[in-house]
N, C-alpha and C positions, 0 to 999 in steps of 0.2 A: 512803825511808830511815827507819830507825828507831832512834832515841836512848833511851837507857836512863838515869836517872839512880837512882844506886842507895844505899842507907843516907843518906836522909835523912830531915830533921825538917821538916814538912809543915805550913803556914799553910795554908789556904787563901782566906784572903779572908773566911773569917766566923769561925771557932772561934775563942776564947780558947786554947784545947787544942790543941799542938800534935801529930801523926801520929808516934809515934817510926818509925824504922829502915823509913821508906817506901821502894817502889822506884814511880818514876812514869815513863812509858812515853810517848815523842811518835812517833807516825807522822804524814806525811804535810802534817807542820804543825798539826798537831791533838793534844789530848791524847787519848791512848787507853786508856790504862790508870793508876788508883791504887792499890798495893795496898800490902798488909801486906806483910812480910819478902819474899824473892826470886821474881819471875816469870820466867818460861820466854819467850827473847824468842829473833830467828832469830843465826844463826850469825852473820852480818856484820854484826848491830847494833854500832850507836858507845854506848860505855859511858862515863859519867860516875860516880866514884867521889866521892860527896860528904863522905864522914867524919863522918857528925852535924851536919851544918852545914844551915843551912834551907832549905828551899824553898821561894817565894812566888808568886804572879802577878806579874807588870809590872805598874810603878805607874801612874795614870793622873791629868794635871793637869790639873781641869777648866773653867781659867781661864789659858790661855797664850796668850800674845801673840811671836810669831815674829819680826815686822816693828816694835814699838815699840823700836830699837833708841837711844833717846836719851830721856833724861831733860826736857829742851825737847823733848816731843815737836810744837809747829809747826815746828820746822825737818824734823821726818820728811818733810814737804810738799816738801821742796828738795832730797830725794834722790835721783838718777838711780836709777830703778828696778834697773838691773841690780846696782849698789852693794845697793841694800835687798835684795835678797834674798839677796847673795851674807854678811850681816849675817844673816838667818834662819836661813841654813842654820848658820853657826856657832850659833847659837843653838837651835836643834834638834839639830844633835849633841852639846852641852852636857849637853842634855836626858837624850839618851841613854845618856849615858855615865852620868847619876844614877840610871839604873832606870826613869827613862820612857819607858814602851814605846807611852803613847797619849796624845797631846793635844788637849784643846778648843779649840781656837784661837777668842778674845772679839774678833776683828774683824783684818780684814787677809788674812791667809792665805785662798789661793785654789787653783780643782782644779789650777793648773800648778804648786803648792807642792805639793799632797799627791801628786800624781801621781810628781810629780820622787824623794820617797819613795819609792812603791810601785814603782819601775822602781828603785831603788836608787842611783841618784845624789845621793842624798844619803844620808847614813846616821844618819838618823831616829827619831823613834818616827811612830807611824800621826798624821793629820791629819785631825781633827772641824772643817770649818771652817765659819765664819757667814758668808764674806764679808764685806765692809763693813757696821758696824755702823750702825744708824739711828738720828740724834737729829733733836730740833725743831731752826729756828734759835736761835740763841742758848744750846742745850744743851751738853750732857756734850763728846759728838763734832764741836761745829762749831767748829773751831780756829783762826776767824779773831779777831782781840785788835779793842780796840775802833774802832781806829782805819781798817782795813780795810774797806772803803765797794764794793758792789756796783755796776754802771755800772745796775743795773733790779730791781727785787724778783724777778725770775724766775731771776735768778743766783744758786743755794745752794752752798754750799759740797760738794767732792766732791774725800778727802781719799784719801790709799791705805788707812788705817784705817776710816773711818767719811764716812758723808754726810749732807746732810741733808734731810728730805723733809714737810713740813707738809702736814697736812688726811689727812685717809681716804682721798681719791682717790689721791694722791701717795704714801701710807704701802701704799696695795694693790698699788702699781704699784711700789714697789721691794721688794716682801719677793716679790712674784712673780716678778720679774727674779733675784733675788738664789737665791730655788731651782732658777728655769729654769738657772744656773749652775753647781747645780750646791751648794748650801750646806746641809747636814747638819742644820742649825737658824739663827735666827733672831735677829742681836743687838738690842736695843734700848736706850735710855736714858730712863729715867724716872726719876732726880733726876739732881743734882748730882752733880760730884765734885772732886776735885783737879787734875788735870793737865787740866782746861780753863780758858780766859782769862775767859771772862767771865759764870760760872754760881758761884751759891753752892752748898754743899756739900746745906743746907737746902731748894733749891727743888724742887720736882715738876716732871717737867716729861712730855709729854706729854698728851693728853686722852683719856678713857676710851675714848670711840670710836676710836681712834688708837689705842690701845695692845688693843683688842678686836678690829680688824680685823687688826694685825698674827697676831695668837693666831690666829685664823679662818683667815686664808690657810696659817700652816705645817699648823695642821690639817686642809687640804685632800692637803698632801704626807707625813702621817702623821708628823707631826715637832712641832716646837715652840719657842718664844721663850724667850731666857734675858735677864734684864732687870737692867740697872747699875741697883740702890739700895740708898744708902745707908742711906735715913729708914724710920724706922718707918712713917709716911704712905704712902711708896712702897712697903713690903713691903705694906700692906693693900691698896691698889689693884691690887697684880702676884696676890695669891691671889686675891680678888672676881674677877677678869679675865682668871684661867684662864692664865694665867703655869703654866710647870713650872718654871723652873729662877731663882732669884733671886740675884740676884749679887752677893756684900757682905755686906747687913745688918749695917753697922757699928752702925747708931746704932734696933738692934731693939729695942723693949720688951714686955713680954708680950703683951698686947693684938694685936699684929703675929704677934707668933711664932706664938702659938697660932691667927693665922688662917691662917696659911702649914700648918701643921701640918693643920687641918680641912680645909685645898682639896686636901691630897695633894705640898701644891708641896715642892723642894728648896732648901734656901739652901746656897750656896755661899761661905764665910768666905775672905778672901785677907788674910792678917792680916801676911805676910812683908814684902809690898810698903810698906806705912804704917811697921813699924821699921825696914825697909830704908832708904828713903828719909830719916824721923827723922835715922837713924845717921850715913849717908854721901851724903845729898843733893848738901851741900852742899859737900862732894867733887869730886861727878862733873856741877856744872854747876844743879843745880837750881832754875829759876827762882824769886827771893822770893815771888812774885807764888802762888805751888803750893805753899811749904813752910809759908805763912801759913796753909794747909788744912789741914796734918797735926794741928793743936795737939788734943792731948788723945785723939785718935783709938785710938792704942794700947789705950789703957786702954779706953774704950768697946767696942773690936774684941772685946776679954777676954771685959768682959760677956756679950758678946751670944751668946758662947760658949754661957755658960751657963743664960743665958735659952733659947735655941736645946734644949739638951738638957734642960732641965725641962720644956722644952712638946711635947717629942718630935717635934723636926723632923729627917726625918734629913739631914745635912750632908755633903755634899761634899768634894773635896778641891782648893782653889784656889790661886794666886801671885800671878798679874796683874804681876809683877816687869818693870823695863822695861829696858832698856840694859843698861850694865855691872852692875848689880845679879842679873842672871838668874843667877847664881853661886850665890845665893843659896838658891834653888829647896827645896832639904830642909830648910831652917832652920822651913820649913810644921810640918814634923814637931816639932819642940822647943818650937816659940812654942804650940802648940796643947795640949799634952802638961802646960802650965800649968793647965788646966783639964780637960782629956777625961784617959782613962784611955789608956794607950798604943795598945792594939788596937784603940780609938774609931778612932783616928787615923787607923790601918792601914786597918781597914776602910772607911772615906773616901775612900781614896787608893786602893780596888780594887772591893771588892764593892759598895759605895753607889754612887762614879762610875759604875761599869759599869749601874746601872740606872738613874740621873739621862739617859745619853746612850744607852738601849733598849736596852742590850748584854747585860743579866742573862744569865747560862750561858755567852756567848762572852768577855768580859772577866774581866778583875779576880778569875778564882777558878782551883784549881786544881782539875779534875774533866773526868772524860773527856766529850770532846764539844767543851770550851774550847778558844781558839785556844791557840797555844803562846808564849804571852808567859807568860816565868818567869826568876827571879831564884835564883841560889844564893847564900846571905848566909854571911859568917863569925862565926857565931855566935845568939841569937835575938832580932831584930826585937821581936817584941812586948815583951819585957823589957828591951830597949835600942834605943829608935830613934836615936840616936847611932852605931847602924852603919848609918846611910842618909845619913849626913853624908861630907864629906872627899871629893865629887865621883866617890862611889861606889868607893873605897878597897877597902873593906869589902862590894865584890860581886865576886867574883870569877868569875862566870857572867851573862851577861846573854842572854836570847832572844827574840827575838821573831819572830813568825809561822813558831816551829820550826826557825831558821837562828840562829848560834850570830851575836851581834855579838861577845862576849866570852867568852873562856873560856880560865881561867888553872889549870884545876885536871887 
């Protein structure tokens, strides 16, 4: 089948410059054609008439969480599995419905989530998953509070999110389980953060070794580890340590940035979730004991914006938004828009994602060969990303893999 869509204004996922009065052409699920003014397509083509309105790639969020569907997220631990997913899938098609045609899922999401997508049972965007993320005891992901006493030190905690696995033997044997499964990449923890019980935001936590063998093994499956840190400390030891993908960098300072920058690595800023929580934590349940961590963080997050684009790291597009907050998802766009330049943003959200997760050419751009995730927007994106707000109001076409989820025009 071949779709035509005709008289628009053409992103593609890098240019500042928009494509005026493009006609862009999907066969087969694939892009096949961009051109200038009108193409010669077959008689029974399906024709999209877009009136000047934009044309983009499907956005890509390369820090989502499916199954964090609570703000106490220990009690995720108490949910009958069929409940938590039937919780994801709302939350994926949330997703969807914003322009998210791809996500990275940072721990939980697994191939009978993404599968469940790809056969159409859910109505989705595509699913990047890590499987169960990996912490030390006592880390980021090990979500027992302090009071919770093991019957033997051999019992680690094993959560639907994350688990935990000490020493290099134990770190080699779950990141190899966790690909034999089937996991696209690699989570890890190496500081602190907030929404765990009994980790300061400040500590490091893993050992070099331990966080080197993790690296090693994805790079046996041609893939790679994306590592929760907040600290500048931990962004130095995720670049030294052959880290690609860095997750956070709240509390970056040059020194950090610029080594993330020299090792090649990406950081991934998720700045939605910290005023999200800030705003309405306290709203929707959020334990003292978590909102005690946000203090100051905002502002930090800012910085590190900026620190991040002096030192010429290139940046991702993240949320990490948990529960009823997922709502939230494009406010990414506006909070970051405070320091980057609008298309910085855009391009985070497409063309950067798409090569942080090895997709370059097939994601995040518009250009023949690309799959067919594409957006028609009312009006231009780069010069207002407030039309990626309103839960996708303001897209009246949505595509992905060349099959129309939406289309109102």
């Amino acid at each position: 089948m071949t779709i035509v869509f005709e008289g628009c204004r053409v992103f593609d996922g890098v240019s500042a410059e928009l494509r005026e009065n493009a006609t862009v052409v999907v066969e087969d699920g694939r892009i096949e054609e961009v051109a200038d003014g009108a193409v010669r397509a077959p008689s029974d083509a399906e024709r999209v008439t877009c009136g000047g309105r934009t044309l983009m790639p499907g956005l890509i969020d390369a820090h989502f969480h499916a199954l964090l569907v609570d703000l106490n997220i220990q009690s995720i631990d108490d949910i009958p599995a069929s409940l938590l997913y039937q919780h994801a899938r709302h939350n994926l098609e949330g997703a969807l419905r914003r322009g998210f045609t791809t996500v990275r899922d940072a721990g939980g999401a697994d191939l009978g989530l993404a599968q469940a997508v790809e056969r159409g049972l859910i109505a989705g965007p595509r699913i990047l998953f890590s499987g169960r993320g990996l912490s030390q005891t006592g880390g980021h992901g090990d979500m027992r509070n302090q009071t919770r006493f093991e019957p033997c030190a051999c019992a680690g905690y094993h959560g639907p999110i994350t688990q935990v696995a000490d020493g290099v033997d134990a770190v080699r044997q779950v990141v190899r389980e966790e690909l034999r499964k089937g996991a696209h990449q690699i989570k890890m923890m190496v500081s602190g953060g907030v929404l765990s019980p009994t980790d300061p935001i400040w500590m490091d936590q893993y050992s070099d070794e331990e966080i080197r063998v993790g690296v090693e093994e994805a790079a046996t499956r041609r893939t790679y580890v994306m590592a929760h840190a907040h600290t500048a400390s931990a962004v130095r030891r995720c670049a030294a340590l052959g880290v690609r993908s860095i997750e956070h960098g709240t509390l970056m300072d040059t020194e950090a940035a610029e080594a993330a920058a020299a090792a090649g690595a990406f950081v991934v800023p998720t700045l939605v979730t910290i005023f999200a929580m800030i705003e309405a934590g306290n709203q929707f349940g959020l334990p003292k004991i978590f909102a005690e961590k946000l203090q100051g963080l905002g502002e930090d997050g800012l910085r590190s914006l900026d620190i991040c684009r002096t030192a010429g790291v290139p940046m991702g597009f993240g949320t990490d938004l948990v529960g009823p907050l997922q709502d939230r998802q494009s406010q990414e766009f506006l909070i970051r828009s405070q320091v980057l330049a609008p298309v910085d943003v855009l391009r985070s959200a497409t063309s950067i994602n798409a090569a942080l997760v090895q997709r370059s050419g097939e994601l995040g751009t518009i250009a023949p060969g690309a799959v067919a995730d594409i957006l028609v927007v009312d009006g231009d994106p780069v010069a207002d990303l407030g039309l990626l707000q309103e839960q996708g109001r303001h897209i009246p076409v949505i595509m992905k893999d060349g099959r129309f989820h939406k289309n109102e025009l």
